[in-house]
C-alpha positions as CSV (number, residue, x, y, z in Angstrom):
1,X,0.0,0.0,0.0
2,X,1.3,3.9,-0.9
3,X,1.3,6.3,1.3
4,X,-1.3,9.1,0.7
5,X,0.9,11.8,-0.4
6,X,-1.9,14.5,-0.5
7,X,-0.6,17.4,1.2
8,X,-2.5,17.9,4.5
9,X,-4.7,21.1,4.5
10,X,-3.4,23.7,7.0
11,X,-5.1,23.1,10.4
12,X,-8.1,25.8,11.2
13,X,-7.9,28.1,14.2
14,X,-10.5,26.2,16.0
15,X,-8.6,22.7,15.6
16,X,-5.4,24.0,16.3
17,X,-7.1,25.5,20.0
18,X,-9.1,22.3,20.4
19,X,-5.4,20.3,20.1
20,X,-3.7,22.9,22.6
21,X,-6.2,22.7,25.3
22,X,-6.3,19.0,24.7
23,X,-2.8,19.1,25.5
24,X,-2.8,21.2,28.4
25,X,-5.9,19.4,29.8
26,X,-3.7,16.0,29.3
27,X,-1.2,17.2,31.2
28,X,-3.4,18.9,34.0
29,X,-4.9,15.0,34.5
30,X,-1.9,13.7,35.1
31,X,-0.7,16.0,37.3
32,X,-3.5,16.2,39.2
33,X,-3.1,12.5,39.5
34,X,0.5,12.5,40.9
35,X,1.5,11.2,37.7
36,X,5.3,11.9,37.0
37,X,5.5,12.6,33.2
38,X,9.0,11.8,31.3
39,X,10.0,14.5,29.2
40,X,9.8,12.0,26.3
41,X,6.3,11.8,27.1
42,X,5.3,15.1,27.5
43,X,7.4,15.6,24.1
44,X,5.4,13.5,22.7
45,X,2.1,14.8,24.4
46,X,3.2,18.6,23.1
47,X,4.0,17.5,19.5
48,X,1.0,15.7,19.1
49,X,-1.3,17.5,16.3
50,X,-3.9,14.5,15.9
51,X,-7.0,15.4,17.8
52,X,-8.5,12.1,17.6
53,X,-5.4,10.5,19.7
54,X,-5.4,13.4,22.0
55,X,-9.1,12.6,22.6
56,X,-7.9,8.8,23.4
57,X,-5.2,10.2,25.8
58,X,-6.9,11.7,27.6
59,X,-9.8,9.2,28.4
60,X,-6.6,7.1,29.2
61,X,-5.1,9.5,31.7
62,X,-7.9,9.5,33.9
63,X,-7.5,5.6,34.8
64,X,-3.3,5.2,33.7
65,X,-0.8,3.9,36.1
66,X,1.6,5.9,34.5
67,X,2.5,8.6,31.4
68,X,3.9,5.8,29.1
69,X,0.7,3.9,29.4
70,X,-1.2,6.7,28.4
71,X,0.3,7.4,25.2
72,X,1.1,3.6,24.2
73,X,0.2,2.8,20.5
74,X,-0.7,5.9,19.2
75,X,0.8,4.9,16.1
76,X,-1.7,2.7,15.3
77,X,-4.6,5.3,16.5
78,X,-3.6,8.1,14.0
């Protein structure tokens, strides 16, 4: 199978807000939950432009044991 090579469209100002305070609200979770997050997973948690894997994140971060469980498999979520 090829890879869609189709440029992506530019990302509105509404999704782009809707991926920050996913982000942010990610991160609040887990720090509320005395979850220590590496920097390779808040890297990854910060670079993260899918919305649709944010959304999964972050239903996983309320019940997580820790930050790398949260963002497990994302590649095969995107």
């Amino acid at each position: 199978m090829t890879p869609d090579r189709t440029p992506r469209k530019p990302y509105s100002p509404v999704e782009i807000q809707a991926q920050e305070q996913a982000r942010k609200g990610l991160l609040l979770i887990l720090d509320s939950r005395g979850i220590d997050v590496p920097e390779d997973v808040r890297r990854r948690i910060l670079g993260c432009q899918d919305l649709k894997v944010l959304r999964t994140w972050l239903t996983r971060a309320a019940t997580a044991p820790t930050a790398a469980a949260v963002t497990a498999d994302a590649g095969n979520e995107a």
